[in-house]
N, C-alpha and C positions, 0 to 999 in steps of 0.2 A: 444467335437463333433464339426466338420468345419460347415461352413453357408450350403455347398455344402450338406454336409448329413442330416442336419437339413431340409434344403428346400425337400430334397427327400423323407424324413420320412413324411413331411407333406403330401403331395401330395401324396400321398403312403396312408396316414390314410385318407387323405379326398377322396380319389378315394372308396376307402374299404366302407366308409360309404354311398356313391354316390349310391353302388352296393347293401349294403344290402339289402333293399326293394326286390332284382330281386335276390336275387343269397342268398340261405343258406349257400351255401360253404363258402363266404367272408369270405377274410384272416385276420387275426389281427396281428397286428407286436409287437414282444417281441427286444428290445432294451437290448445287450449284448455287454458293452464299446461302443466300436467304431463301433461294427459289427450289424447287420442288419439279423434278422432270420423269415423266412416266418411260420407262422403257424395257426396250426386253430382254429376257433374264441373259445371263451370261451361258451358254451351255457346255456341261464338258464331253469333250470329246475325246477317248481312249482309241486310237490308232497301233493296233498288233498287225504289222507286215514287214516290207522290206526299206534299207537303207543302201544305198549305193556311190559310188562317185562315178560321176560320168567326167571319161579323157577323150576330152574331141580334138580330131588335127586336120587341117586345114590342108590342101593339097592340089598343084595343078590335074593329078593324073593318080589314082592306085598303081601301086609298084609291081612289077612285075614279078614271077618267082624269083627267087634270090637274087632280087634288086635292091639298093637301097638309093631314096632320094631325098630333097630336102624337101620339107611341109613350110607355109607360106607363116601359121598361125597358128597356137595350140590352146585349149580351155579348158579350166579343170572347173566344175562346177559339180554342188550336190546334189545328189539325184535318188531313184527309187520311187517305185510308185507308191509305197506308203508315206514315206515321209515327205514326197509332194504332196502328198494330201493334207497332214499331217501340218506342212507350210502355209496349206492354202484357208485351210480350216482355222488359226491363228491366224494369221494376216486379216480373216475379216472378223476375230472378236471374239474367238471358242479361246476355253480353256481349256490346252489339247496335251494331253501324255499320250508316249512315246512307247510301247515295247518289241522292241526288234534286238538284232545280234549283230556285233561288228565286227572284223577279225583285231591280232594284236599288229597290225602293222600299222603304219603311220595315219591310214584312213583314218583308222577305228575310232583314236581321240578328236582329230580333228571335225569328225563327225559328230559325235558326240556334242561338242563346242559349237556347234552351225546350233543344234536344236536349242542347246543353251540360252544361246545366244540370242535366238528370235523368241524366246517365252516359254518354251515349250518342255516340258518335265521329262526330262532324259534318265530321270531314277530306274528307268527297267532297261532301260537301253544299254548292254555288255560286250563287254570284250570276250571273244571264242581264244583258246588262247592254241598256236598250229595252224588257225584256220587264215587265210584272207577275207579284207574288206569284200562286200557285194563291188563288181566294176563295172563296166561297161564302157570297152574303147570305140572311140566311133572316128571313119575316116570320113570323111569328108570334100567331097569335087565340087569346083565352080558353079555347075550347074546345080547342085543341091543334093545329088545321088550320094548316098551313104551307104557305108555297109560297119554294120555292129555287131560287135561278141559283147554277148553277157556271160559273165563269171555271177553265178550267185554266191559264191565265198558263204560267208556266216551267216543268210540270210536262212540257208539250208539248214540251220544249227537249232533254227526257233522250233522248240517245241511244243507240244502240251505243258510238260511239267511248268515250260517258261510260263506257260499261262494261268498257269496256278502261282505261281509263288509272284504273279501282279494282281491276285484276285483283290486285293484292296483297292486297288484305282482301276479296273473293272467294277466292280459291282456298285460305285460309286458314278459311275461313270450316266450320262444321261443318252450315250448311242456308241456303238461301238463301228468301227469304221475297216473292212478286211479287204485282199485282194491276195492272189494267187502266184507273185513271188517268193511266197514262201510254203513249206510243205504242206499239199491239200491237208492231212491227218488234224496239223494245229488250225487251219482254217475249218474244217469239220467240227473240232474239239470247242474251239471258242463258238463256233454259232449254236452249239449246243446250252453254252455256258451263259452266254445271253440267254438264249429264249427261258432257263431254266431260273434267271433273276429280273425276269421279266425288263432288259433292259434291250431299247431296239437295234436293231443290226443292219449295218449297209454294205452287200458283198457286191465288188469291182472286179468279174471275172475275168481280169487280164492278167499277163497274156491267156490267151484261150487254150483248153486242153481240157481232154476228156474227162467229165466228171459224175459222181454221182448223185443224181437231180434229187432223189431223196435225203440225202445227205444235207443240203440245202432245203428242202421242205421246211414249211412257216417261216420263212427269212423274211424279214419285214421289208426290204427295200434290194432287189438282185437289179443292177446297174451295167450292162455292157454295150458298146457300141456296135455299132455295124456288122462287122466282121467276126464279133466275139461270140454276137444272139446267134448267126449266122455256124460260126464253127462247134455251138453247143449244143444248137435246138435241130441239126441239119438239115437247118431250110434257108433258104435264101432272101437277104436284106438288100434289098436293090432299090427300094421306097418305101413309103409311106402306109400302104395296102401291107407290103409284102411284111413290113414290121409289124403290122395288128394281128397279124397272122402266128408272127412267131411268137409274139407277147404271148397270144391263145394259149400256143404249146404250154409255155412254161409258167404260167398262171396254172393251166389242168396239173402241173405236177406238184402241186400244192404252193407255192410262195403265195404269197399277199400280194406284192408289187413287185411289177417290174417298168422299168424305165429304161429305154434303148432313147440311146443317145445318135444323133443322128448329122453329125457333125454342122453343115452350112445348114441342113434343112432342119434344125432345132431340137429338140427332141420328141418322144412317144410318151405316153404316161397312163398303164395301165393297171386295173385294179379290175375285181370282184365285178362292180357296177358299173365301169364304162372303159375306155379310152380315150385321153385329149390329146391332139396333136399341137405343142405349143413351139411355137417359130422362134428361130435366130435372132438374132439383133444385127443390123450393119452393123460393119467395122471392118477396120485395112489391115486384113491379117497378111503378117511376114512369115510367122513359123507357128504351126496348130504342133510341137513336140508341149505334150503335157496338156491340154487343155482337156483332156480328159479327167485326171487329177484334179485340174481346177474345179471344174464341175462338183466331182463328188466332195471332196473338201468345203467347198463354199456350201453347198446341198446339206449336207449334213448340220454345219450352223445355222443356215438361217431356218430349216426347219427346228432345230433345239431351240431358235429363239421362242419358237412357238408361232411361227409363220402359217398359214393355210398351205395344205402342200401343194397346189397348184401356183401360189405366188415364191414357194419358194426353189420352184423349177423353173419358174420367170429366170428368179435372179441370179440362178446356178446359169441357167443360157447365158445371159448376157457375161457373166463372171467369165467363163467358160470363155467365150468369145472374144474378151479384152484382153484373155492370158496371148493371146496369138498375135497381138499387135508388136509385142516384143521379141526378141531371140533367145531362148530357152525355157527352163522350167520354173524352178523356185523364181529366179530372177527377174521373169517375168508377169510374176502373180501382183497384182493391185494391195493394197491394203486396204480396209473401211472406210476410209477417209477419201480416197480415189474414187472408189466403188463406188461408195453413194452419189458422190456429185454425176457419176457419169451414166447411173441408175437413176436421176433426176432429170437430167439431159431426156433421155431415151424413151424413159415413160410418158413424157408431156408429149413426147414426138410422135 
C-alpha cells in the first residue's frame, strides 16, 4: 500500500468516525489489495428474547389416547423466535449478541454452541439451573397438519436484572431486537432501557397476547403480522385497507412505526406522515415456518446498514419470502452472499 493510499484510508476512517454520531448511514471501508471499496457499516445487533429447540416427528396419523405408534421421521432443529432472528440478522452481516436463558439440561449447551458457532456472541446467553431448555414438540401428518406444545422452560427465567447485568452490549448495541417469548415485564424493562440510551428498538409481538399499548409507547419500529395487529388492536386484518386501519389504531397510541407484515400480499409500512404498501416478491414457497423471523432479523440489519427504510422493507420482503423456499427455520435463512445475487435477480425484474 503507498503513503498516498495509506493517508486517504486514514482520513477516509477518521472522517466515518467524525460522522457516526450524525449520520447512521456512515460508511466503513473494506480494504481489498490496493483497491479501496465503500460500504456499509457493519451494524450491531443485541437480540434479548427466546431460545428453544424444536422436536418434530413425522407420522402417518396422531395417536390416539393411550396409543402408541411408530413416526416415519424425527428433526431436532434450533429454534425460538429470538434466536431466529438473532440467526437471520447474522447470516446477512450484523454483528449480533445473544441474551436469553437456557435450562441445565442437554439443550442448554448445545444451544449455546449453535450461536457460537454461527458468529454470534452467546456471553449473556445462561444456563437456569432446575429449570428446562425452551421446547417445542411438533407432530406432524402427511398432509402438513400439525399440532405443537411450547414449553418455555428458561425462556420464562429472562429477567430485568438479566438486562442489566448485559447493559454493556446493550448500550453499545446500534438496535435492539424483542418479541414476546419471554416475560412481558423484561420486554417492558428493556424498551424502556433503549429509549432511555437513545438506542432503536424493534418489538415482534408474537405470539399475540394482551398487552399494555402504553407500555410500548415511542417503540421505534412495533412489527406484527396479520393475526398478531389483529389479536392486539381488536380489529380485523383481512387486507390491505383493513391493515391501514389498524396501523391508525396503534400509531394514535403513541409508537413511531408500525409495520404489519402481510405474508404473500407484502407488507404495510406506517409512520406519523403516511402509509406504503410494498409487495412480495415471487418465489416457490414450501414452508412459510419462521419467515416472520426472517423478516425482522434481515429488517433490522439492512436498516443498521443505514439503508432508507423503505428499501430496507424491500429487502426484509424478499428475505422474508426466500426463507419459505426451504423447510424450517434457522436452516432455511439465506446468507449475504445468496441474498444479494437473488436481490439482483429480482430487482432488475
Amino acid at each position: 500500500m503507498t503513503p498516498e493510499l495509506h493517508r486517504r484510508l486514514t482520513r477516509n476512517d477518521l472522517l466515518a468516525k467524525l460522522c457516526l454520531p450524525y449520520c447512521k448511514a456512515a460508511p466503513a471501508l473494506e480494504h481489498v489489495g490496493c483497491n479501496e471499496k465503500i460500504m456499509a457499516k457493519r451494524p450491531r445487533i443485541a437480540v434479548v428474547g427466546s431460545a428453544n429447540v424444536d422436536l418434530t416427528t413425522f407420522s402417518d396419523r396422531f395417536p390416539k389416547p393411550g396409543e402408541t405408534i411408530f413416526g416415519q421421521k424425527f428433526d431436532l432443529g434450533f429454534g425460538g423466535k429470538g434466536a431466529n432472528q438473532a440467526v437471520a440478522a447474522r447470516l446477512c452481516g450484523a454483528d449480533v449478541f445473544m441474551v436469553a436463558r437456557v435450562g441445565d439440561d442437554l439443550f442448554g449447551p448445545s444451544t449455546i454452541k449453535n450461536f457460537e458457532k454461527l458468529g454470534i456472541d452467546a456471553t449473556h446467553v445462561r444456563q437456569v439451573k432446575g429449570v428446562s431448555s425452551g421446547v417445542a414438540p411438533i407432530f406432524v401428518e402427511p398432509s402438513g397438519q400439525n399440532r405443537i406444545i411450547v414449553v418455555k422452560g428458561a425462556n420464562d427465567e429472562l429477567k430485568p436484572a438479566d438486562v442489566d447485568a448485559a447493559a454493556d452490549v446493550l448500550k453499545n448495541a446500534d438496535c435492539i431486537v424483542l418479541q414476546f417469548e419471554i416475560p412481558l415485564e423484561t420486554v417492558y424493562y428493556t424498551i424502556r432501557c433503549a429509549r432511555k440510551n437513545g438506542i432503536r428498538c424493534i418489538l415482534n409481538p408474537a405470539p399475540a397476547q394482551p398487552i399494555d399499548l402504553k407500555a410500548v409507547a415511542d417503540l421505534d419500529y412495533f412489527v406484527p403480522n396479520e393475526s398478531e395487529a389483529e389479536a392486539i388492536s381488536g380489529m380485523p386484518v383481512r387486507n390491505i385497507e383493513d391493515a391501514k386501519r389498524c396501523a391508525s389504531k396503534l400509531l394514535a397510541s403513541g409508537i413511531r412505526r408500525v409495520i404489519i407484515t402481510l405474508g404473500a400480499n407484502g407488507s404495510l409500512l406506517a409512520g406519523s406522515e403516511g402509509m406504503e404498501h410494498l409487495p412480495a416478491f415471487s418465489v416457490k414457497s414450501v414452508d412459510s415456518t419462521g419467515a416472520g423471523d426472517a423478516f425482522i432479523g434481515s429488517f433490522a440489519t439492512f436498516l443498521g446498514e443505514g439503508l432508507p427504510e423503505q428499501d430496507a422493507v424491500k429487502r426484509a420482503n424478499l428475505y422474508a419470502g426466500l426463507s419459505t423456499t426451504g423447510v424450517g427455520t434457522q436452516k432455511s435463512f439465506y446468507d449475504r452472499a445468496r441474498f444479494d445475487t437473488e436481490w439482483s435477480a429480482q430487482s432488475k425484474g
